[in-house]
N, C-alpha and C positions, 0 to 999 in steps of 0.2 A: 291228518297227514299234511306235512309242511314241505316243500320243496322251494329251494333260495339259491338262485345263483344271480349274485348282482355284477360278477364279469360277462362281458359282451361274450354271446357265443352265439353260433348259426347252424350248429349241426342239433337241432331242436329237435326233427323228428322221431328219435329214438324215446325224448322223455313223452311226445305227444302217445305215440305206442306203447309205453310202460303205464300212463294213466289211463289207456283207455281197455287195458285187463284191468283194472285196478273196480270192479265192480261192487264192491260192499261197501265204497268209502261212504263216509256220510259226511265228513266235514274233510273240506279240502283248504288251502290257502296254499295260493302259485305268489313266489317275487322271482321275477326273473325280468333281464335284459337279452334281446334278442338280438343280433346283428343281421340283418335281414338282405344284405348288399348281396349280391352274386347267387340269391338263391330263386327257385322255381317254384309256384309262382312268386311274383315280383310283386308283394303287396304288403301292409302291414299289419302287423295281430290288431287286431278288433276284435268286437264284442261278440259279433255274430261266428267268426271263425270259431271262439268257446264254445259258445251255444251247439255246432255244427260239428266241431271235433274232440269234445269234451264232456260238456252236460249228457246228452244222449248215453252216453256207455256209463252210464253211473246211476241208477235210478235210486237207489236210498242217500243221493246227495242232498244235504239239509241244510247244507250252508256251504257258502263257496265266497273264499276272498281274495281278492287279487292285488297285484299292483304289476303290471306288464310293459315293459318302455322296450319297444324296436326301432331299429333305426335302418333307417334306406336312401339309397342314394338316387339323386336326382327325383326325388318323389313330386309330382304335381301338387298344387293345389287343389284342382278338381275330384283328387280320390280321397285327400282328407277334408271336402266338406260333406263326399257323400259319408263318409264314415261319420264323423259329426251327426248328421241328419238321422244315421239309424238309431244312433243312441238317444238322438229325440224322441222319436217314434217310439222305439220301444219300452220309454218311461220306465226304465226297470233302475235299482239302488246302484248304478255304478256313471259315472262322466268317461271323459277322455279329453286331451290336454295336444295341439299341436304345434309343432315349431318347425319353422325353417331359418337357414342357416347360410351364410354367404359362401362356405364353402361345400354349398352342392348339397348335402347332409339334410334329410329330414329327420324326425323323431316324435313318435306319437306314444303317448301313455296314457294308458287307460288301467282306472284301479275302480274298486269297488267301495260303496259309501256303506258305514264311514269307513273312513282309510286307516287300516291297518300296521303300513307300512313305517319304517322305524328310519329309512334313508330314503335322501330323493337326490338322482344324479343329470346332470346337465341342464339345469336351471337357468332361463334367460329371463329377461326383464318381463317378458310376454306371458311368462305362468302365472298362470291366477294363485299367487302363493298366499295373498291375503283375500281370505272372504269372512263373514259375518258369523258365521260356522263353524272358524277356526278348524281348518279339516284337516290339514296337515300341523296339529299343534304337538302330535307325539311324535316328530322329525326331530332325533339327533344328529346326522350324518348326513350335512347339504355341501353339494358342488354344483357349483356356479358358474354356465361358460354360455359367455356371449361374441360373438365376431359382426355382429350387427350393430350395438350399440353399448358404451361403457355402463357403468351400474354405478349410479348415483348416491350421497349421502343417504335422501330422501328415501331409495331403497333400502340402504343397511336398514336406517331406523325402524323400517317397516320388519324386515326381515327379524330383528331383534325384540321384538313384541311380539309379534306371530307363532318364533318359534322359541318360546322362553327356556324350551328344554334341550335347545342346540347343544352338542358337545364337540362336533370336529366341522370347522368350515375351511373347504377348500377353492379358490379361485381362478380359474383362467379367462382374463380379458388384456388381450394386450392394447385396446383401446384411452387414448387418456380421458380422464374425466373432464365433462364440460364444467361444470362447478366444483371451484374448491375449497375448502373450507379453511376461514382465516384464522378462528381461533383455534388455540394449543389443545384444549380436550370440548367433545360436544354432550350430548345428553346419552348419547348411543352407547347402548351398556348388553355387552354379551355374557351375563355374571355366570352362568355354566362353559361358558367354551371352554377345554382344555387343550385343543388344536389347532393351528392356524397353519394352512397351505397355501405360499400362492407362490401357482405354476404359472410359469409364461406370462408377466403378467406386465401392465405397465407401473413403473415406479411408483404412479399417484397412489396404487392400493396399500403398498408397504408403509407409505409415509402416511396414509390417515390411520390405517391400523395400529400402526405404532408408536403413534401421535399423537390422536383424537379420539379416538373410541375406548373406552374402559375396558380392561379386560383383567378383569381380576384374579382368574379361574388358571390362565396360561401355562401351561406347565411345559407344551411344545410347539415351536415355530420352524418351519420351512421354507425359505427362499428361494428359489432355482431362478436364477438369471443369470447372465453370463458378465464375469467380474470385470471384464478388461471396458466390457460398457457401465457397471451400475457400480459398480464397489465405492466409489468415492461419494455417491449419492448417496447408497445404503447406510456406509459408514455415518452419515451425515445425520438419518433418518434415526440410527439406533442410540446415536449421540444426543441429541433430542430425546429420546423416549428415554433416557439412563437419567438424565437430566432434571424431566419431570419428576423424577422419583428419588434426587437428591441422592443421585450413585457418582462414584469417584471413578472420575473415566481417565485411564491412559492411552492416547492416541500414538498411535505408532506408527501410522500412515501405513501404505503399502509395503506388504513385509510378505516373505513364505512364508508356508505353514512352519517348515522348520525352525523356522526364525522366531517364530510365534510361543511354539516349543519352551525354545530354549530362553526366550524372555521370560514367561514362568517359572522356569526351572529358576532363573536369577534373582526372582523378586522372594521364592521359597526358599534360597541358601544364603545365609547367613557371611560364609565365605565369602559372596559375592555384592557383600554390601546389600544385599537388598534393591537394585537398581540393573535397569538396561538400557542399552543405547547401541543404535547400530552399530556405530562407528567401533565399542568397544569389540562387538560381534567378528568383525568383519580384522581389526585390527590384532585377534585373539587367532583366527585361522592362518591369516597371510604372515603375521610374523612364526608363526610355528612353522608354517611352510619356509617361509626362507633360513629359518636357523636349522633345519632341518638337511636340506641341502647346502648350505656352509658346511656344517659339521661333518659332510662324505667328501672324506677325498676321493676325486674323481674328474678325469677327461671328458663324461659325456656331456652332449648337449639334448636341450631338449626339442622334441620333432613337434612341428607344428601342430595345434588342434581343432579341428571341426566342432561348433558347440552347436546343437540344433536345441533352441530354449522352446521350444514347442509354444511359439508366440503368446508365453505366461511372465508371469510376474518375475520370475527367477532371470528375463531379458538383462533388468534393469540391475538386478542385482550383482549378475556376474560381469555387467562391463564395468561393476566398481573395482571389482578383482582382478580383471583384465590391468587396471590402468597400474594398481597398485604393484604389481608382479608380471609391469611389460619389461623387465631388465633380466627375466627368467625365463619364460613362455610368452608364445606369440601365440594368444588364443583370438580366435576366429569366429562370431557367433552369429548364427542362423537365427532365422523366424524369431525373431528380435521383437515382435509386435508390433511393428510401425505399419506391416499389412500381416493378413491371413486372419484368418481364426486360430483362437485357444484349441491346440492339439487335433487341429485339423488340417490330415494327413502326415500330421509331425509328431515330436512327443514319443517317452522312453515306451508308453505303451505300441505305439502305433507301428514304432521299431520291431518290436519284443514281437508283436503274433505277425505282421506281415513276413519279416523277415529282411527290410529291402530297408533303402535310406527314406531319407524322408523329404518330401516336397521340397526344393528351397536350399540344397546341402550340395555340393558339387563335392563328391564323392570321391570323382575319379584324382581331386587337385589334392588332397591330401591323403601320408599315411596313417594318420589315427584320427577320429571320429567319435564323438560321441552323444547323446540324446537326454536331455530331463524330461519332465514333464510339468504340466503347467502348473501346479504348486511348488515345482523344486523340491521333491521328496523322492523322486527315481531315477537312476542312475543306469543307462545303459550305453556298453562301447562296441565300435565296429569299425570293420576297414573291408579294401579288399585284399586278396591277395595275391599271388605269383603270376597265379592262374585265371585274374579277374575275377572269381567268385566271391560271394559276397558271405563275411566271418562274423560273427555275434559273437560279446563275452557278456553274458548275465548275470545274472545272483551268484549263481553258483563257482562260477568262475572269480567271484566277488570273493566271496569266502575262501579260496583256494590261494587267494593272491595274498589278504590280508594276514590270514594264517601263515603263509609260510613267512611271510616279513618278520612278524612276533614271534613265532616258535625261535627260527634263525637269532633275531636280535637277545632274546632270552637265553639260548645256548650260548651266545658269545659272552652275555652277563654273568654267564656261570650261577642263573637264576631257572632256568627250566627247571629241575627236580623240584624245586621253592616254589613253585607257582603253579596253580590248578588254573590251564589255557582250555577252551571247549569250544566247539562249533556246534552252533545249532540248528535241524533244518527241519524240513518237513519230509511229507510220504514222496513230497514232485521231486526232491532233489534228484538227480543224474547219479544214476549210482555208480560210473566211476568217478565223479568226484569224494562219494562219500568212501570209495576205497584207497584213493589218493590219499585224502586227509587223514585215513585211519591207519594206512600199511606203510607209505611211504614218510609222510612227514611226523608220524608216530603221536597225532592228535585224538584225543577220544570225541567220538561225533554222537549228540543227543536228537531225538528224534523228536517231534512234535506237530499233536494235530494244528492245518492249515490256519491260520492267520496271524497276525506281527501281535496281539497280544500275546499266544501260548509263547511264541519266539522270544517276546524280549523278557519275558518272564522268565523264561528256563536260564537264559540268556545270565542271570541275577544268579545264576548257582554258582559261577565261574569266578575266578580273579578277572580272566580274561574271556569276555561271552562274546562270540562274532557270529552274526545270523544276518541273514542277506535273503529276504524271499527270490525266486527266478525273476521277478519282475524287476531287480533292479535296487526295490527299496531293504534297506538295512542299515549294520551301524556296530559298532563295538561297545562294549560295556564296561570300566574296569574299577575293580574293588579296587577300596579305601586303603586297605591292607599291600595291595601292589604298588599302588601307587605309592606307598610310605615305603616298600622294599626298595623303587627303581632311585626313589631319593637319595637313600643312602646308600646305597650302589653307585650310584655317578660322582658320591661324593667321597666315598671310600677313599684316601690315599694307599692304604694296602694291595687295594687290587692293580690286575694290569692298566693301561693305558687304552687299550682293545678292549677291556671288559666294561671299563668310564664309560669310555665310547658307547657301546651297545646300550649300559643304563641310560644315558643322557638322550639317545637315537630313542628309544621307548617313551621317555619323558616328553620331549617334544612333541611324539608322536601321537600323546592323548590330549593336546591340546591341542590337535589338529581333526578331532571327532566332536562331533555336534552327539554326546551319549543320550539326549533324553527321547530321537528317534532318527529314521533318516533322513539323512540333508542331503543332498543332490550334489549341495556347491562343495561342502564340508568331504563327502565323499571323494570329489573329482579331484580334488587337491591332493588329499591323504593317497588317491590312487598314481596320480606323477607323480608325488614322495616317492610311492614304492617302485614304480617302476625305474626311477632314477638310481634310489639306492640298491635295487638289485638286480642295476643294467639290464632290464626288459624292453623290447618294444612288445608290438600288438601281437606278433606274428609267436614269437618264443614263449609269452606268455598262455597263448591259446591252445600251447602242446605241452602243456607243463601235465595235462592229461588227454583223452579221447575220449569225447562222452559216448557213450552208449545210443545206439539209434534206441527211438521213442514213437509210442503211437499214443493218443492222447482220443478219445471218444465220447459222447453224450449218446447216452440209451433213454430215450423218453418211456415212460412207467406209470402206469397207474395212479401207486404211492409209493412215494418216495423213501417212506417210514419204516417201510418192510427190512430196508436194508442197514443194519444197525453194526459198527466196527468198533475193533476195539486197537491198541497197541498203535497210537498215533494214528488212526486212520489206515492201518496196513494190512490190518485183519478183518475178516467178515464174521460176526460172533450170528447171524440172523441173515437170512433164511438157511437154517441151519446145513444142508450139504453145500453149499454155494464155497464158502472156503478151501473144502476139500475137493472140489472138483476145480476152483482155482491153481489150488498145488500142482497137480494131476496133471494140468497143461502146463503149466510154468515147466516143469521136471522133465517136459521133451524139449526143452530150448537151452545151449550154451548162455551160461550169465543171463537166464531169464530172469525175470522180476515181473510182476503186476499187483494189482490191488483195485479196488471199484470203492467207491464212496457215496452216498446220496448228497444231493445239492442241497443246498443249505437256502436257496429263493424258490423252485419251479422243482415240478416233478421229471426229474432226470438221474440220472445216474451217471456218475462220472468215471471211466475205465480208463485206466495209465497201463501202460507193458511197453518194458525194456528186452530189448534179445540183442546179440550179437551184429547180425546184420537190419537194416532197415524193412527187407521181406518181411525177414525173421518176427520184428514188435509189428508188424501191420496185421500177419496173420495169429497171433496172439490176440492183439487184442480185439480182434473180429471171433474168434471164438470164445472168447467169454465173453463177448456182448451176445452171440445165442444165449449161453449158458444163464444171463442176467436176464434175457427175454423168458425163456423157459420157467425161471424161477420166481417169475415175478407180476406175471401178466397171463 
């Protein structure tokens, strides 16, 4: 019998009671991590608590292996040398291993000889990782975390001989190294590693790894540092490591994702020369924008705009477009990065689930407002209103806006019937906007499971695909084939003067969409485009429907697997009555809607419900979250 849980957990006593019926075993093997913080007694698993709460209830055990790491806080030294000492004493096939930690944190492991075990986690300079023994040599999966003292070359090398069979090493030390190594590659060779993680960590580890130690095996690398500190070092590190290996590097310096995007996009289309350059980037949106707004007759002007850049990359980029297009808009920009944190308390996310503005934004001094986030890939707008309440326009409103702009300039083209236009959303969309789009402005709306792959894919069905997840990100799509109709449409001498017009207004208008995903900045623009040309502010635009009150819940679940959908995520095909007792409640509610989905990270269950009034979706979706308990747990 095998039992492995190598995530920390502290509610142990239930598996210590399941083994201790467990009376016929004869071969047992425990890997488990313990979190031992806040529980009664305050001690750590040792050898003797086995012996004491385990061995005894098992008499035909004939072999017993372990590897047990708990962890406790503020542990003394005095209780791990008496622990140390028993396992002296009792000379029996097993050690134990302890460590302390500058933040508070002790952690004792104790495993059984030889060791068994396949991963070892939180590794400091102080585990005996090399002995004469080689006892930890069948270790694939090591992590590494020290806040005492940095980990040295002299370590790696050691580490890389020891464990010749490593395959995933992950790092946390934000400590720098005392010694650094001057030469480009050293002797240090990980020839199986196919993983490299390093969390939290200081820059010396990224630049000797992917500098100076071989690693021939790589196939996945992870980073996690915060860009607005490390990115031009990283950049610097990987320019280096491309270098050794005789790769063609184009540097692009600090760019968004979007940006990044569409640089690929330009070096794979032939159309475009095969080449990119910001300046072209940048000179391709703002002129589209301004011939855009040339080409509308019209008295309005535009109202000033709040930009919270969510102290990200996208800072720098939109006060190019500021300077370029200050004879049009007088845009305003927030959390700029010269202080805060990246998306800390700011940022289109931060908007989206609080609801409120964001750190840094004087709200009350302007009437439209809006938020990216720190790559520049989401887009959301807000103001207040009449009544000082505080108004969101998201995704969905995204979609509602874009569409009707195109539907509209299509019907003036005398190109609608000509042209397959589609909006694409998911199960979250707001279902009065999907009845908006579908009744009113006579668009066909496709449905699709959550995330911007199934979207921008269906997205490819369309002349015209427009898909906007709630959070902000999205983007329009338009075939080859439209774009050759709206040509000769604009160019038409036959037609009217009004229908030029609307072809030319189109034209324009897809040089004003960043299509290979969403752009933040590429959005915002295309968005004053449209609210200019079809004399909107915030306030008109946000009644162009009512979205339906919304309850939105997390049912934590045993397994999460049980619950299996189908029809975009709308349907429950498993645990078979669960749909139809779905229905059953929906069918007492005006304009009810809901549906439940399993998490796709953690075991939870995800429940949506829409009704008429805001009681209406609270007490919806509280009874099907029984109904999800009952059925599942």
């Amino acid at each position: 019998m095998t039992i492995t849980i190598y995530r920390n957990f502290n509610n142990y006593e239930p598996c210590i009671s399941l083994l201790q019926r467990l009376s016929n075993v004869e071969y047992l093997t425990l890997l488990l991590a313990i979190d031992k913080t806040g529980t009664t007694p305050n001690h750590f698993i040792d050898r003797l608590f086995l012996d004491t709460n385990i061995v005894p209830y098992m008499p035909r055990l004939r072999q017993f292996n372990f590897h047990i790491r708990s962890i406790l806080k503020n542990a003394s030294h005095i209780m791990t040398d008496q622990i140390h000492q028993s396992f002296v004493k009792q000379q029996q096939s097993s050690d134990c291993v302890f460590d302390h930690f500058k933040n508070n944190y002790g952690q004792c492991q104790i495993y059984s000889l030889s060791f068994i075990g396949t991963r070892l986690d939180f590794v400091s300079n102080r585990f005996p990782l090399f002995d004469n023994n080689n006892t930890f040599s069948n270790v694939t999966i090591l992590l590494l975390f020290d806040d005492v003292k940095p980990f040295g070359s002299v370590f790696f090398e050691r580490v890389a001989r020891a464990l010749s069979r490593l395959r995933t090493l992950e790092i946390i030390n934000q400590l720098e190294q005392r010694e650094k190594l001057i030469a480009t590659k050293t002797n240090i060779d990980f020839a199986h590693l196919t993983a490299l993680i390093l969390y939290d960590i200081h820059m010396d580890y990224a630049e000797q790894f992917l500098c100076q130690i071989h690693l021939s095996s790589l196939i996945e690398l992870a980073i996690d540092k915060d860009i607005l500190q490390s990115s031009p070092l990283l950049a610097n590190i990987v320019k280096r490591a491309a270098q050794a290996l005789y790769t063609t590097i184009m540097d692009f310096e600090l760019m968004t994702t979007p940006q990044l995007h569409y640089a690929i996009h330009c070096y794979n289309d032939d159309d475009l020369n095969g080449k990119y350059t910001e300046a072209d980037y940048f000179n391709k949106l703002c002129t589209a924008f301004r011939n855009l707004i040339h080409m509308t007759p019209s008295d309005n002007s535009f109202e000033p705009l709040a930009i919270d850049a969510a102290n990200g990359v996208g800072a720098m980029k939109l006060a190019k477009v500021r300077r370029t297009l200050a004879n049009f808009i007088r845009m305003d920009i927030f959390n700029d990065g010269t202080k805060g944190l990246l998306n800390d308390k700011c940022g289109a996310d931060y908007v989206k689930i609080y609801q409120k503005a964001p750190d840094g934004l004087p709200l009350k001094n302007y009437p439209k407002c809006c938020s990216i986030d720190g790559d520049a890939d989401r887009l959301i707008y807000f103001f207040l209103d009449k009544n000082n309440q505080f108004r969101l326009l998201d995704g969905d409103r995204f979609s509602v806006l874009f569409a009707s702009f195109l539907s509209l300039k299509l019907q003036e083209a005398k190109l609608f019937d000509d042209v397959k236009i589609g909006v694409v959303q998911t199960a979250y969309a707001n279902g009065s906007s999907t009845d908006y789009i579908i009744n009113i402005m006579k668009v066909p709306v496709a449905c699709v499971p959550t995330g911007v792959k199934h979207l921008h894919h269906k997205a490819l069905d369309y002349d015209i695909g427009i898909y906007f997840e709630a959070n902000g990100h999205g983007t329009v799509l338009f075939s080859d084939d439209l774009k050759s109709k709206v040509k000769v449409a604009s160019e038409d001498a036959k037609r009217t003067v009004k229908e030029r017009l609307a072809a030319n207004q189109i034209r324009t208008f897809i040089n004003l969409i960043n299509e290979t995903i969403g752009d933040a900045i590429a959005d915002l623009l295309a968005t004053e485009a449209i609210l200019f040309v079809l004399n909107l502010n915030l306030e008109k635009w946000l009644h162009l429907y009512n979205d339906l009150p919304q309850r939105q819940l997390k049912v934590a679940v045993k397994d999460r697997t049980l619950i299996q959908t189908t029809d975009a995520e709308r349907r429950c095909i498993a645990p078979a009555p669960l749909q139809d007792r779905i229905d059953e409640l929906v069918s007492k509610y005006p304009s009810g809607r809901a549906f439940v989905r399993p998490s796709g990270t953690e075991d939870i269950v995800r429940v949506y419900a829409e009704a008429t009034t805001q009681i209406e979706a609270d007490k919806l979706a509280a009874e099907i979250e029984t109904v999800v308990k009952e059925l599942t747990n």
